[in-house]
N, C-alpha and C positions, 0 to 999 in steps of 0.2 A: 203356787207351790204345792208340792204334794204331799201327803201326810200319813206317816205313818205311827201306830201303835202297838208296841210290844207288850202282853203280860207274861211276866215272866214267873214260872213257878216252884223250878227245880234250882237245885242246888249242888248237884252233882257237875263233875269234870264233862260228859257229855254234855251234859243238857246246858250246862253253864254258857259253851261257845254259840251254839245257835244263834239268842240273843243279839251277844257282842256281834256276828259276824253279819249276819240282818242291817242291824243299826247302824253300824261302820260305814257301808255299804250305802242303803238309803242316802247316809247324809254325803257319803262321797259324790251321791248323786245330785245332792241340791234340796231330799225332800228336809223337811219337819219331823224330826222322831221325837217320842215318847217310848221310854223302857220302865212298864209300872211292875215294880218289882213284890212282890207277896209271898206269904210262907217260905219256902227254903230258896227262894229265887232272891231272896234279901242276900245271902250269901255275897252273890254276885256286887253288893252295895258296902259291905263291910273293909274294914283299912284292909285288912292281911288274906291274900286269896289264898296262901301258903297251904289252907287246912282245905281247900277244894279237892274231891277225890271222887274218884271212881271202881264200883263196884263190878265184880264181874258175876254176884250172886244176881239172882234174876236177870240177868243179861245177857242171853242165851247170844245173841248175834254178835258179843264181842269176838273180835277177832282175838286170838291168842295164838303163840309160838305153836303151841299143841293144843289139841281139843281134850277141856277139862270137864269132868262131868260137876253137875250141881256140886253135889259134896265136896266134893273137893276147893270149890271156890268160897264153902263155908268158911274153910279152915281158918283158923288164927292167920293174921299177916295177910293173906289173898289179897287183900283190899288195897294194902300199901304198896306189896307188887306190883299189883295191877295199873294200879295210879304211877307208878315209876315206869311201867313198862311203856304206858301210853305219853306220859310227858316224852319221855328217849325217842318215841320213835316219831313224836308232833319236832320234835326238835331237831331231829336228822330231815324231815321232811321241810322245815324251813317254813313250820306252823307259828305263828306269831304266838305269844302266852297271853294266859287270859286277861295279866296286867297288861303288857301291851293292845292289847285290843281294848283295853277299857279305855286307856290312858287316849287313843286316839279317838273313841267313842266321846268321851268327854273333850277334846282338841277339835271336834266337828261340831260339837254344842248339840251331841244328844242331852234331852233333858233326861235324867233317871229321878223318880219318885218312888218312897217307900213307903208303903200302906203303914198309915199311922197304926189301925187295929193289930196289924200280926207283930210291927214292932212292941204295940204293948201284950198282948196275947204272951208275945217270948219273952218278956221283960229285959227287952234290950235296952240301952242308953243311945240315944242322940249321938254320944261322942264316940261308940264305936266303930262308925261309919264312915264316909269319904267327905268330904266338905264340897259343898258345891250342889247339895242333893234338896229334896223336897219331903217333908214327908206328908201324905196328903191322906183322903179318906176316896173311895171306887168314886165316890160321885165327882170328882175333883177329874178324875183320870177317863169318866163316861164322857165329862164335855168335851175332851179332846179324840175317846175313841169315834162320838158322833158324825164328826166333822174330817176323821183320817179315810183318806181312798183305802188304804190298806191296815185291819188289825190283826191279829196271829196271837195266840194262845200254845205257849210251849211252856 
């Protein structure tokens, strides 16, 4: 069986699907996944994805209705626009949401692990999380990158 390793590191609306859709995928195929989740890619591991969003400051290649310059995507609100503009238009396009993709991620028996250090790092709780999950330490998550045909770093 073949095996794969996710480290997942973002936590934004973009960076969030990669992940999900990798792993989906993989295990639709039959391999072994591993999604080790770290810094803001914990995100992805928490109950409520509700507060997931996406920026369009520093993100020169989003696409938008019109071309906005830097500044303007500073502004107050941009970010929640933007995060609305892209869910509407993942959802006219017949894009699965991120809970759905989790929910199936987790229905194919991806394993997801959360770095015990960046949980305590952020003084999260245990209990903010999804049940079902690991939280474990890189060396925990090294012996299965060792042994995966394929790892990825997003």
């Amino acid at each position: 069986m073949k095996k794969m390793g996710i480290i997942a590191t973002k936590g934004t609306l973009d960076m969030a699907y990669p992940p999900l859709i990798l792993a989906s995928t993989a295990a639709a195929l039959g391999w072994e996944v591993m999604v080790f989740c770290t810094f803001y890619g914990l995100d992805l591991l928490r109950k409520d994805l509700s507060g997931i969003s996406i920026s369009p400051l520093a993100n020169p290649a989003m696409p938008m209705p019109v071309p906005m310059p830097v500044l303007v995507a500073a502004l107050p609100g941009m970010q929640a626009m933007a995060t609305m503009m892209m869910k509407q238009k993942m959802k006219s396009k017949g894009v699965a949401s991120l809970q759905e993709l989790r929910d199936l991620c987790l229905e194919a028996d991806v394993k997801f692990v959360a770095c015990q250090m960046t949980v305590e790092l952020f003084e999260y709780e245990h209990s903010e999380f999804i049940s079902g999950i690991d939280f474990v330490g890189a060396a925990s998550f090294m012996d299965f990158a060792g042994e995966a045909d394929v790892c990825l770093f997003i």
